[in-house]
C-alpha positions in Angstrom: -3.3 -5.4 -5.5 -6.9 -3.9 -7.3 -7.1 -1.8 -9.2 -8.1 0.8 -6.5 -5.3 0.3 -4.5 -2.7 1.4 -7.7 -4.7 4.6 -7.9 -4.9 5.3 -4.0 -0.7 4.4 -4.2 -0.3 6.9 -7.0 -2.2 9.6 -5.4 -0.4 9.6 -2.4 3.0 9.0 -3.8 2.9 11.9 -6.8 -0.3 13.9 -5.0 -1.9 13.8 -8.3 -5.0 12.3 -9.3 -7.0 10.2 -11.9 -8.0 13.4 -13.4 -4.5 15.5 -12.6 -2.8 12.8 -15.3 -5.7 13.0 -17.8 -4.8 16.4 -18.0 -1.0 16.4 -17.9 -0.8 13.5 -20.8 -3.5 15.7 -22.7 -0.8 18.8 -22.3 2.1 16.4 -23.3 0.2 15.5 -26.2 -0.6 11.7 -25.5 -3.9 12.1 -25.3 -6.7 13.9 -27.3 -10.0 14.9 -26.4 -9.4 12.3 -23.5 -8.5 9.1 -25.9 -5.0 8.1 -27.0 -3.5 10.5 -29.6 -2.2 7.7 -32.6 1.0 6.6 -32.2 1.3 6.9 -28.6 2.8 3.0 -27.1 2.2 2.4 -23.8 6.2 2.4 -23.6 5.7 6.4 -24.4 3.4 6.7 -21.3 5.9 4.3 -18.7 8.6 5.9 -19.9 7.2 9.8 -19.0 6.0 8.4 -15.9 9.3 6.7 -14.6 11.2 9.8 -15.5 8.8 12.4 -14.0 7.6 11.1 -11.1 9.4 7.8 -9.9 7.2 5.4 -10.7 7.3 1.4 -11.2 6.5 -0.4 -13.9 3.0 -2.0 -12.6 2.0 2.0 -11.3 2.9 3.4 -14.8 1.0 0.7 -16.6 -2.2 1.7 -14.6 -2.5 5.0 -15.4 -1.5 4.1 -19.0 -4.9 2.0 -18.6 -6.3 4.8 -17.3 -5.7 6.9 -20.4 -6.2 3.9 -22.7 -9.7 3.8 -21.1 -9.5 0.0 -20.2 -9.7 0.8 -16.8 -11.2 3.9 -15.0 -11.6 4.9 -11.8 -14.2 2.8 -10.5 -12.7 -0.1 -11.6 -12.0 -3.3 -9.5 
């Protein structure tokens, strides 16, 4: 599965976007000024994710790439 096709999953099964959790994990404190706040583990971010919206371990990891900023939306 790309990339893309994580995202476009995500969207549909939460309704939020790219940007929508970029803003929530800046309101939880994960992030700052868009980069990871220090300290935050990539377990920090799956573990929000599975507990507030349902999601799987592969799903959770790419929005934790997301906010890492390894990956971004118009990635492949």
């Amino acid at each position: 599965m790309s990339y893309q096709s994580y995202l476009r999953n995500i969207e549909v099964n939460t309704g939020k976007s790219p940007a929508d959790f970029r803003a929530l994990a800046e309101e939880k404190g994960f992030t700052h000024n868009g980069q990871l706040a220090a300290g935050v583990k990539a377990g920090d971010i799956v573990l929000w994710l599975k507990e507030d919206f349902q999601m799987g371990h592969g799903h959770a990891m790419a929005i934790h790439a997301l906010l890492k900023g390894t990956k971004s939306e118009d990635s492949a």
